[in-house]
C-alpha positions as CSV (number, residue, x, y, z in Angstrom):
1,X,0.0,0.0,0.0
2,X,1.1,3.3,-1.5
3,X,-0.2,5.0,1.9
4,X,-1.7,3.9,5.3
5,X,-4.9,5.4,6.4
6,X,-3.7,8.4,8.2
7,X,-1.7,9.3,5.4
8,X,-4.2,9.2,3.0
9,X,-6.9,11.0,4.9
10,X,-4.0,14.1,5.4
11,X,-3.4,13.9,1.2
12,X,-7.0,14.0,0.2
13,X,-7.3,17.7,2.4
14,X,-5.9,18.8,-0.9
15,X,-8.3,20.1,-2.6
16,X,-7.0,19.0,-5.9
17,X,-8.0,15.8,-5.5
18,X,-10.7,13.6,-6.8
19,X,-11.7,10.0,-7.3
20,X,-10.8,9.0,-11.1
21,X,-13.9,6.9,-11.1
22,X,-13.7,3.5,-13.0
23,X,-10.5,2.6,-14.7
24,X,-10.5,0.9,-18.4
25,X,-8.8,-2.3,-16.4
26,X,-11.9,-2.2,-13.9
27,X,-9.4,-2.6,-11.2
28,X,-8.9,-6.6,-12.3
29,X,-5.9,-6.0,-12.2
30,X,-5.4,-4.7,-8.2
31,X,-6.1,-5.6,-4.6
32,X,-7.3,-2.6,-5.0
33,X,-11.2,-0.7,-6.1
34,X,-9.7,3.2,-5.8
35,X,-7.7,5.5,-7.0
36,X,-7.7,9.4,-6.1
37,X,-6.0,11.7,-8.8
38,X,-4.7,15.8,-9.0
39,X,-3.9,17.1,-12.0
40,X,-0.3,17.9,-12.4
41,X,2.0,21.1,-11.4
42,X,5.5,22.4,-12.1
43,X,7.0,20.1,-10.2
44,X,5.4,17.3,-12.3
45,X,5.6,19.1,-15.3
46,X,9.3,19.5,-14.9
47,X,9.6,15.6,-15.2
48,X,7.3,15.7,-18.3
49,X,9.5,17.8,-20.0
50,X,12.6,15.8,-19.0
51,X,10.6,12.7,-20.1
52,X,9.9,14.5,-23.7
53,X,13.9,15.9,-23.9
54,X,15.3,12.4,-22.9
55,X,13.0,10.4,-24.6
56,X,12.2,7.9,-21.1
57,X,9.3,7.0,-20.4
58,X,10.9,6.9,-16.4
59,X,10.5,10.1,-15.9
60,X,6.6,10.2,-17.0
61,X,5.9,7.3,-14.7
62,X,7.4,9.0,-11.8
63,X,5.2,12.2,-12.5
64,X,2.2,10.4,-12.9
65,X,3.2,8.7,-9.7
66,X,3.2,12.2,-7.7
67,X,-0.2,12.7,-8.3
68,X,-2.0,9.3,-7.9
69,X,-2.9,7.5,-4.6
70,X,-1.4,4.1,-6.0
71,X,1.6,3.4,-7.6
72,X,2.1,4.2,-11.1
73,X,4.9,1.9,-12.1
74,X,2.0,-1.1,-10.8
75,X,-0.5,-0.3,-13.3
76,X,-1.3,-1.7,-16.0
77,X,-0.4,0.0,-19.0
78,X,-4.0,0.2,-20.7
79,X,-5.0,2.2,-17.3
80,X,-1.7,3.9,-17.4
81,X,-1.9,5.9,-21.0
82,X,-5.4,6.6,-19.8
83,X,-4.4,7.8,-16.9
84,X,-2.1,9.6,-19.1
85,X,-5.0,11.4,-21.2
86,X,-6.8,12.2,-18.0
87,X,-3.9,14.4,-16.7
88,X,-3.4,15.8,-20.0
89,X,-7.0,17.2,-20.5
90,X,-7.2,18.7,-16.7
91,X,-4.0,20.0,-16.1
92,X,-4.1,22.4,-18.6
93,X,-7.8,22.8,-19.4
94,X,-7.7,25.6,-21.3
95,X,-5.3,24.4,-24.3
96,X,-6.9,20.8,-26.1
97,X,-5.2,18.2,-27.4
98,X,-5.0,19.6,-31.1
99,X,-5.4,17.5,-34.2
100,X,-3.4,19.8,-37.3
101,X,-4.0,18.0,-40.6
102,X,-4.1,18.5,-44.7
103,X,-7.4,16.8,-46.6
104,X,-6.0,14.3,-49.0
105,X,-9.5,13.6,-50.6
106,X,-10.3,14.6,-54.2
107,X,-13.4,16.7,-54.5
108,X,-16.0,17.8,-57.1
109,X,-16.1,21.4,-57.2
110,X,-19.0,23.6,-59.5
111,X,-17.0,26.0,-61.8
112,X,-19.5,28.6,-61.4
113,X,-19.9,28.9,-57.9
114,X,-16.6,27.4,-56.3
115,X,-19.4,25.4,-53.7
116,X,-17.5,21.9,-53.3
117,X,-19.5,18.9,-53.4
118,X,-19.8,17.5,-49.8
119,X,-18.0,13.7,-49.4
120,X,-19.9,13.2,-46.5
121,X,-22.1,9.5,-46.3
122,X,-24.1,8.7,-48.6
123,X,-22.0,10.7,-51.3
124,X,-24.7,11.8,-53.7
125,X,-23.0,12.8,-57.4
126,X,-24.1,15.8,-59.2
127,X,-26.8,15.0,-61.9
128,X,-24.9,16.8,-64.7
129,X,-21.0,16.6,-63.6
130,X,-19.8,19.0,-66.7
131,X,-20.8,21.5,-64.2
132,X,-18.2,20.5,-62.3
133,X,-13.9,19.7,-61.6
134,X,-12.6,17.5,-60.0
135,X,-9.5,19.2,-57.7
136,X,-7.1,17.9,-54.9
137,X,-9.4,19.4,-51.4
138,X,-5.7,20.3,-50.2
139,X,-7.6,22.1,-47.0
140,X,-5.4,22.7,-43.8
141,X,-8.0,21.5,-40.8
142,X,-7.1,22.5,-37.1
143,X,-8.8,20.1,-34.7
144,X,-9.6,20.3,-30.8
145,X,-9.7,16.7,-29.8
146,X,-12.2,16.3,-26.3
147,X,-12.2,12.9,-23.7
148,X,-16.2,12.8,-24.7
149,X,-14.4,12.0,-27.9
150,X,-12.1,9.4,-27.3
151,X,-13.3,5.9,-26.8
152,X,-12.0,3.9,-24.0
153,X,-11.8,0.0,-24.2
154,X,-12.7,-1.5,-20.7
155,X,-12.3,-5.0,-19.7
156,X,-15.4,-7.3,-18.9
157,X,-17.8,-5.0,-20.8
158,X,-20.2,-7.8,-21.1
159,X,-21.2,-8.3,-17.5
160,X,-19.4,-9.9,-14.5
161,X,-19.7,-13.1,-15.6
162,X,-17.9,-12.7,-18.2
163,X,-14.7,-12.3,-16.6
164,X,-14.6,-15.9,-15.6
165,X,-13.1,-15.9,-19.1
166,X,-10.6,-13.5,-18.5
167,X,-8.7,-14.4,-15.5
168,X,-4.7,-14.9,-16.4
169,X,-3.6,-18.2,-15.9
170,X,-0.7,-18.8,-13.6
171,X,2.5,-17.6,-14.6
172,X,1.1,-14.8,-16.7
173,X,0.4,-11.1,-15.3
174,X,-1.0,-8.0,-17.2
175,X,1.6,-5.7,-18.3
176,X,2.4,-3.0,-16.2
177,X,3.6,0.8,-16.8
178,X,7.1,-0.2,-15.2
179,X,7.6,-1.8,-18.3
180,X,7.0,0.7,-20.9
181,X,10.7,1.6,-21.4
182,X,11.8,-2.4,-21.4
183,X,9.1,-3.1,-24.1
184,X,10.1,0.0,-25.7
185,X,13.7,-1.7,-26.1
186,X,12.6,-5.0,-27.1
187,X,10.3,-3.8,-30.2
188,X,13.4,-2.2,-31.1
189,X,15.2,-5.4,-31.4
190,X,14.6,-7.2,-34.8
191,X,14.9,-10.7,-32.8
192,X,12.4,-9.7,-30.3
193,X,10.1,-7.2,-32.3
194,X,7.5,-10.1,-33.3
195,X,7.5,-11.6,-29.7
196,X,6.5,-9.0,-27.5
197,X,3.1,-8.6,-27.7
198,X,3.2,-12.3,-25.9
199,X,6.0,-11.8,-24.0
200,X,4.7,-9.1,-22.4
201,X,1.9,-11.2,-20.2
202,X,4.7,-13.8,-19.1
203,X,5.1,-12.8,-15.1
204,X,8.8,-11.4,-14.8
205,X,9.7,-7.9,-12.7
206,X,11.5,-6.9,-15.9
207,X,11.1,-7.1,-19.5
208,X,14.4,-9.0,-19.5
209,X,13.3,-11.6,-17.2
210,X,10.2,-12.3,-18.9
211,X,11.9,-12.9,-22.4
212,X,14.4,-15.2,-19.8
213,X,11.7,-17.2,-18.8
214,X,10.8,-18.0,-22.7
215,X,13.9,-18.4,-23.2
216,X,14.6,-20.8,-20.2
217,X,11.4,-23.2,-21.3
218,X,11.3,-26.1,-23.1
219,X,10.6,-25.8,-26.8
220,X,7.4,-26.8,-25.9
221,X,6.5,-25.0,-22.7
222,X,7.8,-21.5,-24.5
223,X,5.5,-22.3,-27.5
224,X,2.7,-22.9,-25.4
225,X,4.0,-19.4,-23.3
226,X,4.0,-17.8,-26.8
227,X,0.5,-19.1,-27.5
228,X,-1.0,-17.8,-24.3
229,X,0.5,-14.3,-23.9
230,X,-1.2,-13.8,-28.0
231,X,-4.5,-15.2,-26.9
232,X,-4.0,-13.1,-23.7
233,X,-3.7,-9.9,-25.8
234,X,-6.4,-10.1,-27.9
235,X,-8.6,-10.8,-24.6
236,X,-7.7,-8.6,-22.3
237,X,-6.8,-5.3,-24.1
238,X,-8.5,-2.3,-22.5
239,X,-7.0,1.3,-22.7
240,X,-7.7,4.4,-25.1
241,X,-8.6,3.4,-28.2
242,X,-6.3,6.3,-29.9
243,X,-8.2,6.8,-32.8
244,X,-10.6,10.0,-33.0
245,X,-12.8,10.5,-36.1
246,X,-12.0,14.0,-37.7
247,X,-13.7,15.7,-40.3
248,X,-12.6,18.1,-43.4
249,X,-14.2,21.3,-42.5
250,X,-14.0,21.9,-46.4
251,X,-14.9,19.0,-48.2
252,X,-16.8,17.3,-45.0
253,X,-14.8,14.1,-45.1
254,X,-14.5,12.0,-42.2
255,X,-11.9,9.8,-41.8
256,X,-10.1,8.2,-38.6
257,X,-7.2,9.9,-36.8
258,X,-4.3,8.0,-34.3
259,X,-3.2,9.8,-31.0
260,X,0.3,9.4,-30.4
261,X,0.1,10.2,-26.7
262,X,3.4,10.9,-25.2
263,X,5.0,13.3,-23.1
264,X,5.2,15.8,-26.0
265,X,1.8,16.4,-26.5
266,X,1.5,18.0,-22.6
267,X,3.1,20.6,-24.6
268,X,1.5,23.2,-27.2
């Protein structure tokens, strides 16, 4: 425990915080069922900035850690990045997470009037097109990007029950934001790139260790670790779902958008 009862009851006279609510992990993943939250302050936002310079995810982790009521290196990382969104979005309110893009559609435009044809479903074509050129749409859209916006996966969406189907077998553990910079390394490495979305669930304190424990197996027993940790990963992903739908505020065109969340985008 991150802090005793006394402790806890002198943190939460600050103000600042409040209880996050439901996590996308529904707490399956804790001995825990809550979490109180602040958004950040210099002092965090220093790290964030020397986790954007450096490039370490360490430093984000230990930011995030400053202002939660559990520790951050224990969560999982699907709760962790939206963790991550949460502190963006309140911290600093009053500049949004900003989408800045350039429409790639083609679009009928009338030579008369300049009015474009809208490519908006269902796409309706002008009766008489000699009326009209075609032209790259070429428009430069600006974006705010809001949480009501962003979908969130969350484990055992189907009802309790369901989550007899979703308990990790032994051996196996959900990955954790401690080892965000570890899996970071290991998608880097050509012979490990293709094995880390299983690796990841093996139980190990480090990245390291759980590629070891692969490693250590029997052909058979790290073939059947390999199988698991994939099935595992399609089951039991939860998290942001980084994808926003944006739309051409020329030609109308709506298409989907990825958030790269990272510690760059807590600054404008």
């Amino acid at each position: 425990m991150k802090y005793n009862e006394n402790q806890l009851q002198l943190l939460l006279a600050d103000s600042r915080y409040q209880d996050i609510g439901a996590l996308p992990s529904q707490f399956k993943a804790y001995d825990w069922k809550q979490m109180f939250i602040r958004p950040f302050g210099i002092k965090e936002f220093k790290l964030v900035s020397k986790a954007a310079a450096l490039k370490d995810m360490t430093h984000m982790i230990r930011a995030i850690d400053l202002v939660i009521t559990q520790d951050a290196g224990t969560l999982t990382i699907g709760d962790f990045y939206y963790i991550m969104m949460w502190l963006r979005i309140h911290s600093i309110p009053k500049t949004p997470v900003v989408v800045n893009w350039e429409c790639g559609e083609r679009v009928l435009v009338h030579k008369q009037t300049n009015v474009v044809v809208p490519n908006e479903e269902p796409y309706e074509l002008p009766e008489d097109l000699s009326l009209y050129r075609e032209e790259p749409c070429g428009t430069h859209n600006t974006e705010a990007v809001y949480k009501s916006e962003i979908e969130i996966i969350s484990l055992d969406e189907e009802g309790e029950e369901n989550f007899a189907k979703q308990v990790l077998p032994e051996g196996f553990d959900f990955p954790r934001a401690k080892h965000i910079e570890g899996l970071g390394k290991a998608l880097a490495d050509p012979e490990r790139v293709m094995l880390t979305a299983a690796a990841q669930w093996v139980m190990g304190d480090t990245v390291v260790d759980k590629f070891k424990r692969m490693e250590d197996a029997s052909d058979e027993e790290g073939m059947a670790m390999l199988d698991t940790g994939t099935a595992l990963n399609e089951l039991l992903q939860h998290g942001l779902k980084e994808v926003v739908q944006i739309k051409c505020r020329r030609c109308m065109k709506a298409e989907p958008y990825h958030i790269n969340l990272t510690p760059t985008s807590f600054f404008p």
